[in-house]
C-alpha positions as semicolon CSV with decimal commas, in nm:
position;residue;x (nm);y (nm);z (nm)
1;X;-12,650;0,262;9,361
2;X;-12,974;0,323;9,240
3;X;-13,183;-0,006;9,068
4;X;-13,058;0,065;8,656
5;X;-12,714;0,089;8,809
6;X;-12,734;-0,259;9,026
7;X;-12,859;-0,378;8,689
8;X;-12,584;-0,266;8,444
9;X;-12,314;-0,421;8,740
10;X;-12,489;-0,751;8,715
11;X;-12,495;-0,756;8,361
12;X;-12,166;-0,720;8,356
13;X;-12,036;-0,905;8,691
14;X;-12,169;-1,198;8,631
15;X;-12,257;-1,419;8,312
16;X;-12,617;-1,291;8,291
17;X;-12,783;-1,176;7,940
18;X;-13,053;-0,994;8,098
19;X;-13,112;-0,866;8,475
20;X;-13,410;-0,715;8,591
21;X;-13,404;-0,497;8,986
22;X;-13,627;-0,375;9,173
23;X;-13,523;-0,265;9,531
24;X;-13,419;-0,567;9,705
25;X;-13,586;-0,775;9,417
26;X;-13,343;-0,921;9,153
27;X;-13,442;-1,158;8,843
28;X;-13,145;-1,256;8,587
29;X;-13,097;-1,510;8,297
30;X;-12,861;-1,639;8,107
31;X;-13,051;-1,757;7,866
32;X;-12,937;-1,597;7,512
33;X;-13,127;-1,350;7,234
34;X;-13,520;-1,285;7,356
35;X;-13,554;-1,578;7,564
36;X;-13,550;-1,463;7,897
37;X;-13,824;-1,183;7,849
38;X;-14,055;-1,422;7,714
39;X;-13,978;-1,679;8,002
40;X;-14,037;-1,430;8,236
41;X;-14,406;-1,316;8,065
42;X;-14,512;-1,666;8,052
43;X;-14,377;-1,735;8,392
44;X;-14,627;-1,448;8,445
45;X;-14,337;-1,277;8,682
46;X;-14,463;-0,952;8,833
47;X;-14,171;-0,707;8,654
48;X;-14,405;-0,382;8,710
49;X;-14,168;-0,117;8,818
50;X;-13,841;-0,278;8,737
51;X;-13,521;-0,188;8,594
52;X;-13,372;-0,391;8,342
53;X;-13,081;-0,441;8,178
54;X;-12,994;-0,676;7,875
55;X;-12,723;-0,729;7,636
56;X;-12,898;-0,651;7,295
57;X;-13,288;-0,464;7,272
58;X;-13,431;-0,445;6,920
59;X;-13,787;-0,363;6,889
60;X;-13,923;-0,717;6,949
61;X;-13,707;-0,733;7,309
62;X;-13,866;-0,353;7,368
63;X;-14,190;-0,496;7,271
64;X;-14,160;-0,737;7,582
65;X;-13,999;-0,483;7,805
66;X;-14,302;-0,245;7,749
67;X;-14,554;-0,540;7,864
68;X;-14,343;-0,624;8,179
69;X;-14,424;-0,306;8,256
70;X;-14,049;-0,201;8,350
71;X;-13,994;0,152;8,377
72;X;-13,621;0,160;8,239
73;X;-13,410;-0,020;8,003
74;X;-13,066;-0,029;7,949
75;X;-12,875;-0,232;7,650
76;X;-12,490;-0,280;7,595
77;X;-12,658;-0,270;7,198
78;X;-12,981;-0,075;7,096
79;X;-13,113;-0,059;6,782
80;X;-13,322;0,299;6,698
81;X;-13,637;0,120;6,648
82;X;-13,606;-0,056;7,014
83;X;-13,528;0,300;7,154
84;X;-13,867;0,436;6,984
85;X;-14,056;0,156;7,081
86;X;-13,953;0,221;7,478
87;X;-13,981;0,565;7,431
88;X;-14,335;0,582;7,264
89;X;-14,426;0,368;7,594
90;X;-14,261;0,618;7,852
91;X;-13,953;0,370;7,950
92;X;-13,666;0,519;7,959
93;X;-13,347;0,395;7,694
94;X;-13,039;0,450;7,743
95;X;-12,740;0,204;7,583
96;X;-12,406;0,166;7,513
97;X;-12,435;0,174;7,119
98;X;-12,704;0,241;6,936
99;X;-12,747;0,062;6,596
100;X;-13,014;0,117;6,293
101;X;-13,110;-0,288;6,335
102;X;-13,047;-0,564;6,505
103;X;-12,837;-0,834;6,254
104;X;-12,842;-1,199;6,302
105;X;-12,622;-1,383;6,460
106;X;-12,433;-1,524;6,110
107;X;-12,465;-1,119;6,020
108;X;-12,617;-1,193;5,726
109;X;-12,945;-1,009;5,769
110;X;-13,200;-0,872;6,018
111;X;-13,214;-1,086;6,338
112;X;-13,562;-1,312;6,303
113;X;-13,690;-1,191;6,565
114;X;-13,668;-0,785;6,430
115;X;-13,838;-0,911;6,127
116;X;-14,064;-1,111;6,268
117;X;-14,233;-0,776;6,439
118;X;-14,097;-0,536;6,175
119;X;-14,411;-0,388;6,048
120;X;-14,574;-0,389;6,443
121;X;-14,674;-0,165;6,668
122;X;-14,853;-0,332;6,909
123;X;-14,710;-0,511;7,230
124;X;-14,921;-0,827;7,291
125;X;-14,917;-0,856;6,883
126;X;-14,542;-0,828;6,917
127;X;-14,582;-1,119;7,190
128;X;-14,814;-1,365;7,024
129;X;-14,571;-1,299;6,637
130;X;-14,188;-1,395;6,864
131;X;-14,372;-1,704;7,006
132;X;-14,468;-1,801;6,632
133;X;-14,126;-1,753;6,520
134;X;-13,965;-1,900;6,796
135;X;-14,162;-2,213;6,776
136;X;-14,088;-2,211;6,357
137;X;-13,688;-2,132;6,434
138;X;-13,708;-2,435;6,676
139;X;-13,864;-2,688;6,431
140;X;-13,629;-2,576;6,163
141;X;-13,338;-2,644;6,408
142;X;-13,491;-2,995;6,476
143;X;-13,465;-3,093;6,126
């Protein structure tokens, strides 16, 4: 079983929303939406290499993927502009559905973090924009 495949069986052995294998190395969350990525980038884990696996990749999730540094990425849900992003970077995509966006979760609209880095191209822009709009989505949850 090679490390996209140990991936994809953790994903979906185990209550994980995002698994990440490399050889013998295995990192997994079950943290929900984008979380986990940016954990793991501030946590400053080495994920150069990797294989990951996750339940939904947009572009903002591929934006993270690309500065891990993973060389593969597979999503039960994909939207096309996640797939381009990887792509344009040299990971590999592959899915179980591909979508046009990412909706949020009352499926009234784009997910916040999709239009957060709609109009982006750029990685570490991509970064610095979900941290913003995390922080704002958290303050409006506190109120």
């Amino acid at each position: 079983m090679n490390d996209l495949e140990r991936a994809k069986q953790i994903l979906e052995d185990e209550a994980c929303t995002c698994v990440l294998c490399r050889g013998d190395e295995i990192i997994k969350s079950t943290l929900t939406g984008i979380a986990p990525m940016v954990n793991f980038l501030t946590d400053q884990k080495d994920m150069r290499g990797f294989s990951a696996a996750d339940r939904i990749v947009g572009k903002a999730a591929a934006m993270l993927f690309v500065l891990a540094g993973v060389k593969e990425v597979y999503a039960c849900v994909m939207s096309e502009s996640g797939k381009d992003m990887l792509a344009r970077h040299g990971i590999s995509p592959s899915y179980g559905q591909l979508t046009e966006h990412i909706i949020n979760r009352q499926g009234t609209g784009l997910c916040p973090m999709e239009q957060a880095v709609l109009n982006l191209q750029d990685p570490a822009q991509g970064l610095e924009t979900i941290r913003r709009t995390l922080c704002t989505l958290s303050k409006k949850k506190g109120e």
